[in-house]
N, C-alpha and C positions, 0 to 999 in steps of 0.2 A: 383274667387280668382286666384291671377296670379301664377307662379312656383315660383317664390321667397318667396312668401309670406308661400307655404305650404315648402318649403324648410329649414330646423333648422337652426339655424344659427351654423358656426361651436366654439366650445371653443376654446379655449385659453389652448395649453398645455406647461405645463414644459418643457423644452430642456436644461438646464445644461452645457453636454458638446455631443461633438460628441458620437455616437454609435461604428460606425469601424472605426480605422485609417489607410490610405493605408502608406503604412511600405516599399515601394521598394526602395529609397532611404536611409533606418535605418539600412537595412540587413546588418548584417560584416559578408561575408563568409568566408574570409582568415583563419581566426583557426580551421574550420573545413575543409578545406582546406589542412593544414599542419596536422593537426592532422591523414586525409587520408594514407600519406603516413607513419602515423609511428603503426596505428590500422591494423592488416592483415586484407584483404579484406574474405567475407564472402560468399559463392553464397547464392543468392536470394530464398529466401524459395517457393515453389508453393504449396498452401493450399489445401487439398481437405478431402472429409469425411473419408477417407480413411488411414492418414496420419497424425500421432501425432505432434505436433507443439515441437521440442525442445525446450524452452524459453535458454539454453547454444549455441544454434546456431546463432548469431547475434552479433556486438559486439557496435552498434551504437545502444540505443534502442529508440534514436529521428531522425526526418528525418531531411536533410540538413537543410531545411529553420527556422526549431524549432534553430536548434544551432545556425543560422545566426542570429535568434531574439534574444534570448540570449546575443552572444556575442554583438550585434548592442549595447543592454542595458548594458553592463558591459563596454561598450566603451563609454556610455553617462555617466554613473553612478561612474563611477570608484570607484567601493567596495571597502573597506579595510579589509571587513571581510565575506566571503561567506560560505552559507551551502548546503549543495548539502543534500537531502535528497530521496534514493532511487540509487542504486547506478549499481546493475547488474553486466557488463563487463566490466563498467568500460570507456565506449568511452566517454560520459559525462565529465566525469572527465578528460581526457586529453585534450578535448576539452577548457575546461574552463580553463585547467590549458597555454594552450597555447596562449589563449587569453591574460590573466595577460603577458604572457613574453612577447609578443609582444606588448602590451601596457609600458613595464616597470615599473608594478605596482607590489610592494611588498607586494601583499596581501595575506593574510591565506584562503584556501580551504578547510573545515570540513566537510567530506565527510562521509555517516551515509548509513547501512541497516542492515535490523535486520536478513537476512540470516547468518546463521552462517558458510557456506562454501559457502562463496563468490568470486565470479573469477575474481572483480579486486583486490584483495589480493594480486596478484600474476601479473595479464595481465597487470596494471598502471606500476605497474616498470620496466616492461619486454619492454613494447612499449615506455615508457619514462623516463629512469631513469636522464636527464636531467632537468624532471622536478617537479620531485616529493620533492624537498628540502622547496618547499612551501604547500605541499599535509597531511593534519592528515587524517586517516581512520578508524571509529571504526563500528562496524559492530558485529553479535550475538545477538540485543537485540532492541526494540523499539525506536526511539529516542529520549524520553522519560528519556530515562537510563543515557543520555550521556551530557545532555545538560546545566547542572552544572558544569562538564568538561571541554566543550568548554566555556559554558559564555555570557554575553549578548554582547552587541554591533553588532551579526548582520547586516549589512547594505544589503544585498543581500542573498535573499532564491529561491533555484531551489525546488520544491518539483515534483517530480516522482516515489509514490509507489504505493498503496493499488489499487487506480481507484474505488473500490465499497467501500459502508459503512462498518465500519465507517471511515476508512482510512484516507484521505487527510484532511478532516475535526478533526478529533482530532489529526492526526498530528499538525497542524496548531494552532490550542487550546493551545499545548504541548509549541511550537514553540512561539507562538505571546510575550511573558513576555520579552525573549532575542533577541528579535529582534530591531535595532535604532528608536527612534518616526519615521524615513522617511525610512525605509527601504521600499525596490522594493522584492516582491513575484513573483514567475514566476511558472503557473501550466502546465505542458505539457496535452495532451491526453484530450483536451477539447472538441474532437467532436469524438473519435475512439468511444464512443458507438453508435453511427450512420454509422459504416462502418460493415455492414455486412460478410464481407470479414477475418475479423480479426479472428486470432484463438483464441483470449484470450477472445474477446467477445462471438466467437460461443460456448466456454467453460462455460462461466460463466452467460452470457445472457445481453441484451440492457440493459436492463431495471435495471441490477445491477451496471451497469459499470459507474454510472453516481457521484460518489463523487466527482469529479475535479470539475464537473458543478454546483454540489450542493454548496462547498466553494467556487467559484467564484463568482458566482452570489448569494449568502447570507451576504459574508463580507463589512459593509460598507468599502470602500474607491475608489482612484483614480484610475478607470480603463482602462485597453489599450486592447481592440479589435484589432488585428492587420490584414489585408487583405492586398492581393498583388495587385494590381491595373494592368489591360489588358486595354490600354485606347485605341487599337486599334481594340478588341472586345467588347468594352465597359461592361468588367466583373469584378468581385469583387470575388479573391479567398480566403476564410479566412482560416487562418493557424490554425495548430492541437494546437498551445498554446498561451497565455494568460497572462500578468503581473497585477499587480496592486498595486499601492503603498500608504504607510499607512500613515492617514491622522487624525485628533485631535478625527473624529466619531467614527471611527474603534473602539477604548474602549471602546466608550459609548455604543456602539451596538454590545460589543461580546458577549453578552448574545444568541443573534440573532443563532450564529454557535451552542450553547449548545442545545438550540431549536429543530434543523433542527436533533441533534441526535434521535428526538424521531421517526424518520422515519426508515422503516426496516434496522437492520443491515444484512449484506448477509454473515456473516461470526460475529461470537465470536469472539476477542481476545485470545490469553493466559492467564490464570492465571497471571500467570510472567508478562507478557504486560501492561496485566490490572492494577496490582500493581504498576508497575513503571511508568503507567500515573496517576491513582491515586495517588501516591505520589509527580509527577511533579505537577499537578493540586494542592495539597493540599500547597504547598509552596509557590503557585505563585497566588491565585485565594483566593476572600471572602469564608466564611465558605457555603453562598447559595447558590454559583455557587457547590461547592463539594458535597454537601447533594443533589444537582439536579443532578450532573453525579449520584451519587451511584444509587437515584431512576428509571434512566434512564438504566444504566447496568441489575436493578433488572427488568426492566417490556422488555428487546431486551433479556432478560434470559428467561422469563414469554415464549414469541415469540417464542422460538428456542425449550421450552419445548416444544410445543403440534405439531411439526414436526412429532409426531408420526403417526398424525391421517393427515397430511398434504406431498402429495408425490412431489410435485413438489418441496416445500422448503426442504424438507428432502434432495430430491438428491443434490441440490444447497449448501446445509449445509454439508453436509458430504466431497463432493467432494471439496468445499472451504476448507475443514478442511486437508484434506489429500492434497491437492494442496499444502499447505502453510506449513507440515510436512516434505512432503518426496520433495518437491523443485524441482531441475534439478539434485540433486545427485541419481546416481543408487547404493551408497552405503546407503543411511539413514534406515534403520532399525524403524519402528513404528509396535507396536502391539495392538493388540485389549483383553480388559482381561471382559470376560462377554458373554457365546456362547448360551445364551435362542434365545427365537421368536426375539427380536428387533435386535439381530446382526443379527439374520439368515435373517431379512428383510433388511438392509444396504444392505449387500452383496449380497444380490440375486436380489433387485428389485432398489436398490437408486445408486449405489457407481458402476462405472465403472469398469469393472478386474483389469484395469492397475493402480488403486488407491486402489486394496486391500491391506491388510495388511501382512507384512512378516511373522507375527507369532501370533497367537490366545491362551489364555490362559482363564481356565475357573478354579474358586473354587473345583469344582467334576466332572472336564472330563469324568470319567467313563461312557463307554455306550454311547460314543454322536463318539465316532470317529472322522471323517474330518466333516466341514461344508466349501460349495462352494469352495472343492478343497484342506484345507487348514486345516493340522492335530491339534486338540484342544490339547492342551498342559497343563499341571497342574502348580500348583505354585512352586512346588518343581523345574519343569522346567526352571521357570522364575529366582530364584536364582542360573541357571545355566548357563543361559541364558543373563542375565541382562547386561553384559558389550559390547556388541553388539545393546544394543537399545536405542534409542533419546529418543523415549517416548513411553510410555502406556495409550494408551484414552479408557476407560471405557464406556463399550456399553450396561449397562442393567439399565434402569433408576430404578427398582423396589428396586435392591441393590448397588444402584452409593455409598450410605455414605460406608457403611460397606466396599466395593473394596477400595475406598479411602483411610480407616484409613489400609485397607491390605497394599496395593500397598506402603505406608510411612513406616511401619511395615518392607518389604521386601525391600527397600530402605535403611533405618536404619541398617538392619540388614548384608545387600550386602556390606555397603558404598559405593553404588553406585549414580548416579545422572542423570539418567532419569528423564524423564517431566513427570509429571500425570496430564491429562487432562481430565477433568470429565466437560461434557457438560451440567449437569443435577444440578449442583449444583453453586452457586452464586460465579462469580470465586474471588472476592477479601475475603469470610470467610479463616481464618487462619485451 
């Protein structure tokens, strides 16, 4: 038998469209460019184990070529109506906002995060008050919350928030109803959980950081791989982000995105969150797409319960939790209300010092003193206490309902409006 004959023959594969497209003539550096001189420069962070990552120290949180793909696509596409979702310092946004003037295009920029002490509040206007008379900003709450507000039409989505589940993916869920049939999506941070180097990865870990990748490659439509092309090294560098624009499948297969939630979430939502995406979701989506979120919330609930007996997700879960409380402010205020064995193990074995909580409160203090530093406090304290804190997350799973109906009780009673965050119990029950 000769080699041809033991040799298979080869198939015949699909090919569509291109995989990467090289992008070095697409780039518009100029608005990030301009935008350089009106954003104060930042020095460069050097990362080591040693040394806490500020996420308030930076004010650009994409690197040049990301903005230059951006703006390249807002100079093909000419939006009339942009969302910017995930917002930070703010460099983003003056970025894009300077690309519109320089195109002379009168478009709207709706610019969204749910931090609620946001630093471009303040940085957007301060670096460009020139150009914020086309800029809305709403910020404090999911975007989720807001997006009846803004409206559909759509033509152009930057999304830059979460990075891990469920994040970018139910953003985008949130998002897809008010977006135009051809709108252009653009995901940044599609390959930072493969950079070891990152602090937010060494925080949170590879193998979390993967939502961008997961919506990118889940959503039927037209996608753009971008790489830079070295034709004199003959190398292919591909960029930290991603577009893709939506196409007549994209509906037929968003069921696909509600799917891909049944994979680990690395982080609960909020109560609050959860509700104002259930409520976005129930407005905009059949009643089986909504009966599949609620059952999907109930079994990533199921998941984050047995944390107990699970250390590696425990630490990952708590410190996501307190990550996303206490933010980049050193004023926010979170306590813990619940001092048995399961808080004494957060604190001593899962949750980092510098994510403990400011203030610890317990039903019957007595007799228990400090736990890891950090004096137990009573309830009486906490109606003393109350106008000082964000939120109160409950840390004894054996009496999470009973703290619940307290903590609403002492709320009611305060007229105060802390968050109660009870991770033990289903967060959209009333």
């Amino acid at each position: 038998m000769s080699t041809n004959e033991r040799t298979p023959k080869l198939r015949d594969v699909l090919d569509s469209y291109e995989l990467i497209t090289p992008v070095n003539d697409f780039l518009w550096h100029e608005p990030r460019l301009e935008a350089d001189k009106l954003v104060p420069e930042v020095p460069l962070v050097n990362f080591d184990d040693d040394q806490d990552f500020d996420y308030g120290s930076y004010n650009f949180g994409m690197e040049q070529s990301s903005h230059a793909f951006i703006c390249g696509l807002i100079k093909k596409c000419r939006p009339k109506k942009i969302l910017e979702v995930g917002v930070n310092q703010g460099g983003t946004s003056v970025v894009v906002l300077q690309a519109l003037a320089s195109l002379n295009l009168q478009s709207e920029l709706h610019s969204v995060d749910i931090n609620p002490t946001l630093p471009a509040t303040t940085n957007v206007p301060n670096w460009a008050p020139h150009l914020i008379d086309r800029w809305r900003l709403y910020y404090g709450k999911d975007v989720s919350a807001f997006l009846e507000e803004i409206g559909d039409g759509i033509d152009f989505c930057i999304m830059d928030t979460a990075h891990f589940m469920p994040g970018e993916v139910l953003n985008f869920l949130c998002i897809f109803p008010y977006l135009h049939k051809n709108a252009t999506v653009v995901i940044d941070d599609q390959m930072t959980h493969l950079n070891e180097n990152n602090e937010f990865v060494k925080i949170v870990g590879a193998a979390w950081t993967i939502a961008c990748r997961i919506l990118f490659d889940t959503v039927v439509a037209e996608k753009l791989v971008p790489a830079i092309i070295d034709s004199d090294a003959n190398t292919r560098k591909l960029l930290n982000v991603s577009s893709f624009k939506l196409i007549r499948d994209t509906q037929e297969h968003i069921g696909n995105l509600f799917s891909c939630l049944l994979l680990p979430w690395r982080f609960l939502p909020t109560r609050h969150t959860l509700v104002n995406i259930h409520n976005s979701l129930k407005i905009n989506y059949p009643d089986h797409f909504l009966t599949y979120f609620v059952q999907i919330v109930e079994e990533q609930l199921r998941f984050h319960q047995s944390i107990s007996n699970v250390d590696d997700r425990a630490k990952t879960y708590w410190t996501s939790l307190m990550i996303d409380q206490v933010g980049s402010s050193d004023e926010t205020f979170v306590a813990f209300y619940g001092a048995g064995f399961y808080c004494r193990t957060i604190l001593n074995d899962w949750l980092p010092k510098k994510y403990h909580p400011t203030m610890l409160f317990d039903t019957d203090p007595s007799g228990k003193g400090m736990l890891s530093g950090i004096k137990i406090l009573s309830r009486d304290d906490l109606k003393k206490k109350h106008t000082s804190l964000k939120s109160v997350i409950i840390t004894s799973p054996e009496h999470s309902q009973s703290i619940h109906s307290l903590l609403q009780e002492t709320r009611k009673e305060c007229q105060t409006e802390f968050e109660i965050i009870n991770p033990f119990n289903f967060p959209l029950n009333k």
